[in-house]
C-alpha angles and dihedrals in degrees: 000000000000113000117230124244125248121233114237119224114307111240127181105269082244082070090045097056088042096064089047102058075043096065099023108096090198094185092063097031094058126039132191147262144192116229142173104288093224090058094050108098117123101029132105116253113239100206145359115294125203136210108258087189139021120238131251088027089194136047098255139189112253098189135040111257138069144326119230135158106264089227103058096057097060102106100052118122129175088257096036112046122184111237109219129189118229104253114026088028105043140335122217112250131194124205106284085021119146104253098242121248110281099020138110122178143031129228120202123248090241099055093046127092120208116212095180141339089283102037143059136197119224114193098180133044112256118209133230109285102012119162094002138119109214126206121293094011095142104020133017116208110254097016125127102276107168122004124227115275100033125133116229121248130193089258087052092055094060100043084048094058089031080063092047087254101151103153129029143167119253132174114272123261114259108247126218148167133193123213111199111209141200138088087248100054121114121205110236101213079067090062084227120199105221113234111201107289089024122100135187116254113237112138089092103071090030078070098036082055085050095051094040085065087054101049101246129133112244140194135183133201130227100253119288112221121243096275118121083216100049083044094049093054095045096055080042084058099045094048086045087051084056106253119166091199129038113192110185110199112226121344092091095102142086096275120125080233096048098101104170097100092050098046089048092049087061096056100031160337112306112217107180125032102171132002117225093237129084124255101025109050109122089071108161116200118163118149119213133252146166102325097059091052090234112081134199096022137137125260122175132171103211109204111254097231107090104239099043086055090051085049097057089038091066107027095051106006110058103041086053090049103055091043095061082047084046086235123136112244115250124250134223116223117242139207134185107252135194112242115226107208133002117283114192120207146201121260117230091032137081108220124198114224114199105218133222092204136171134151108274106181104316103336140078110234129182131183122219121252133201122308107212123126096219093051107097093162081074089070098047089053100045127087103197136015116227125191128214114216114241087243098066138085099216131291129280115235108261095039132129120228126171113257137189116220145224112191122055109278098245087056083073090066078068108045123111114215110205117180121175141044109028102228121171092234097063085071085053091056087045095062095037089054087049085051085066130111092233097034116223120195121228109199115173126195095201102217104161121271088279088048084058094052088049100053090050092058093048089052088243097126139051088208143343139201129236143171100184116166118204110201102200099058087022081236124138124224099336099096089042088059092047088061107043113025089035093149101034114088111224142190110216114195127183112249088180149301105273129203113227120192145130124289120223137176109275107283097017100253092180088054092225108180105169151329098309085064104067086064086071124101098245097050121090113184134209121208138193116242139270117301083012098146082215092059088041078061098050088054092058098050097041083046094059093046088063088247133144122221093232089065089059106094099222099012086123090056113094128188113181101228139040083239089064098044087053096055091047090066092032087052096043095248101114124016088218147002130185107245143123125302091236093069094050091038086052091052096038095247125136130268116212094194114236104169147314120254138175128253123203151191112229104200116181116223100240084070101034082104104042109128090234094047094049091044078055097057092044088061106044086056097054113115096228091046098059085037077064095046089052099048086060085076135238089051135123119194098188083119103030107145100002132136110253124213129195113269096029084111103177091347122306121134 
């Protein structure tokens, strides 16, 4: 049996990046090349360059107009003009003319009279060197034109060329490749179709998009199975192909199968097993010598879930990177948000929260999303990215914390923060807002129905969306809202009539047919979790059939959409779920029907006139928009768009 391997102390990845410039020699690491100037942008510079030629080489015009001896027009006043003859008076110039021999100055077209096709009248003196550009101007032969260590901009290209600069040395690329590892790794150039315990490999271009952005040449490798050999002789190939930076995807954990601290132990010194911040923590950095033949070289184990990896890429990564480039690392920009809920943290561990954020009044305010390291969707749904230090225990709601973002800034200003009940139908108005042809974002932080409530009341959220069901009026959400947003006026406006109901494998084999059947031996049940609208209604209803909760096998287990729940009983690992008939319309499961309820839109009034949220509501009441909610499945739009009054139930006046 294979040992595991122990981490080694856990550092600040500051401190990461830190060892390896350490132990980096970039000078010898990276050489040099001479390239085409105009294809240079981007590059550093690996030496001073000097200007060949000055710029402008000639005295030239910089106005239309024409060019006259200063002197002569000395005497000119606005009642007394001075009459020059074309030739020996005055030549006509264009803008980037040579300024013609004997004369000194430009006047411009518009300040110049002409008496007849050979004379001109000046009313105002002109001085020496008026209007013109003189040689060297911009640029004077043999100066400094550009130091050592620079990277290129587009500006620098042109006053490169403008000097007679067309080739140049710059410092070399930095060269990579990144071996993906694990038995039950697909490649993704085979369109592979997962079967259970398979995934698709994608960490590979996540980090070529990366290094495209930096301005380094990478290659990836198809995946290298879990063997310490097979991975051996793949790093062995990457550092004989030249590269100046091996990353090994996975591999870099505990596990008795994760190999990438013992193969760099063979070839070289490891610096870094484990970064203090999550994701992010199974952060591998060695660096070459003698043994591997080729000395003085990177080696990183990047972690195999998603958002660790991105994690690594861009905490240790790229700042190494870029230093052995001598570029400054770019910055994000950052902002102070406005956090949404309370978000607790480990102590002893930075941890990294993905954002939904948006401008709500005055603030910025963004709802945590999930934390898990696999979940990469996180990061194409956040808006900003918050740390919490290592010292503290998690943040209060309502609190500002500082957040780097990653969007602009101004895309803030549309952006829709929904917090509250997940509903399928919420992803349908996301994409119809981004059809617009001012594009407006929705991002949901789904929370639950009293979440939503909640968030409302904190300010954190410009809507939400519930489907609370009060048993003793057969309302839903008013007299929630009377109860807990009792002194915040709200607009609540129908999003649609949903069927709930229970999912259940295609074809029912366990012939579920209702509540009383989750109490038997062979049902395990999924739930939604607290303050879920979804899991209120189960409790009625369990509540009705005379039935505890704790008789209930997996009540206790929560999952935070109807998606989820779904995939729980596609995958096996629950034999049913409450949920909406869409998402088990959208993965081909069963539906046994429990009950309709509405789902609606709680708009505070503060924001009823918000230009996003009425741009909301006018899409939700388009024809063509609630055929589209029908045609999910399990929907009724009777009451799309409409106000909504305590006492209409399920829609009786």
């Amino acid at each position: 049996m294979s040992k595991r391997n122990i981490y080694l102390k856990t550092i600040p990845p500051e401190e990461a990046v830190a060892l390896a410039k350490a132990n980096l020699d970039r000078d010898a690491l990276l050489g040099t090349e001479r390239m085409p100037t105009h294809e240079a942008a981007g590059r550093v510079t690996a030496g001073p360059i000097y200007a060949r030629y000055s710029s402008p080489t000639f005295h030239a015009a910089a106005m239309d107009g024409v060019a006259v001896t200063a002197e002569s027009t000395f005497p000119a006043r606005e009642d007394a003009p001075v009459s020059l003859d074309l030739g020996e008076g005055f030549v006509f110039v264009n803008t980037g003319n040579p300024l013609p021999e004997g004369k000194n100055a430009v006047v411009m077209i518009e300040n110049v009279v002409q008496k007849d096709e050979t004379t001109v009248l000046i009313d105002a003196p002109a001085f020496p060197w008026q209007h013109v550009r003189r040689i060297g101007e911009d640029i004077v032969a043999t100066e400094l034109l550009i130091p050592q260590n620079r990277e290129l901009t587009p500006s620098d290209i042109g006053a490169l060329i403008s000097a007679g600069i067309y080739e140049i040395e710059v410092r070399e690329k930095v060269r990579t490749i990144f071996l993906p590892t694990g038995d039950e790794v697909l490649n993704f150039l085979d369109r592979p179709e997962p079967r259970a315990g398979q995934v698709i490999e994608s960490n590979s271009q996540v980090f070529r998009a990366y290094a495209k952005g930096w301005g380094i040449d990478a290659a990836w490798a198809p995946p290298v199975p879990d063997d310490e050999d097979a991975l051996r002789n793949a790093v062995m190939d990457g550092l004989k192909q030249g590269c100046h930076m091996v990353v090994v995807g996975a591999g870099s954990s505990a596990g008795s199968k994760d190999y990438s601290k013992k193969v760099f132990e063979s070839i070289g010194t490891v610096l870094v097993h484990g970064i203090s911040v999550m994701p992010g923590k199974p952060s591998l950095l060695a660096v070459t010598d003698e043994r591997s033949g080729y000395p003085g070289r990177l080696l990183v184990g990047a972690p195999g879930y998603p958002v660790s990896a991105i994690v690594c890429h861009e905490k240790i990564l790229a700042p190494v990177v870029h230093w052995l480039m001598g570029k400054s690392t770019p910055e994000r920009p950052e902002a102070d948000i406005v956090l949404a809920r309370k978000t607790p943290s480990r102590p002893g561990m930075r941890e990294a929260i993905r954002l939904a954020a948006g401008r709500i009044g005055e603030n910025i305010v963004g709802a945590p999303l999930a934390r898990g390291a696999g979940m990469i969707t996180t990061m194409t749904k956040a808006q900003a990215v918050t740390y919490i230090p290592e010292d503290v225990e998690g943040v209060e709601q309502g609190e500002t914390v500082r957040a780097e973002l990653l969007v602009h800034k101004g895309d803030l200003d549309r952006v829709l923060v929904h917090v509250g009940s997940h509903d399928n139908t919420l992803d349908l108005l996301a994409n119809e807002l981004m059809g617009l042809s001012e594009p407006l974002r929705l991002v949901s932080s789904h929370a639950g129905s009293m979440g939503g409530l909640t968030a409302l009341k904190a300010g954190s959220a410009l809507f939400a969306g519930a489907h609370l069901f009060d048993p003793e009026t057969g309302d839903f959400n008013f007299p929630f809202i009377e109860r807990y947003l009792k002194d915040i006026p709200v607009t609540v406006v129908n999003l649609a009539i949903r069927h709930q109901g229970l999912i259940v494998p295609k074809g029912n084999p366990l012939s579920i047919r209702g509540v009383n059947d989750l109490t038997r031996d062979d049902v395990v049940f999924i739930n939604r979790q607290r303050g879920a609208g979804t899991r209120i209604l189960l409790d009625h209803h369990l509540k009705k059939a005379g039935i505890s909760p704790r008789d209930v096998a997996g009540y206790e287990n929560e999952e935070f959409t109807h998606m989820a729940v779904a995939v729980n009983v596609l995958t096996g690992a629950a034999s049913c779920g409450l949920g909406i008939y869409a998402a088990a319309k959208a993965l081909d499961l069963d539906f046994v029907p429990l009950a309709h309820e509405r789902y609606d839109l709680v708009i505070p009034a503060a924001y009823a006139d918000d230009p996003r949220i009425l741009t909301l509501i006018e899409i939700i009441k388009k024809p063509a928009v609630q055929a589209k909610i029908k045609a999910q499945g399990g929907y009724e739009t009777d009451m799309t768009g409409r106000i909504m009054r305590p006492g209409m139930g399920l829609g009786q006046d």
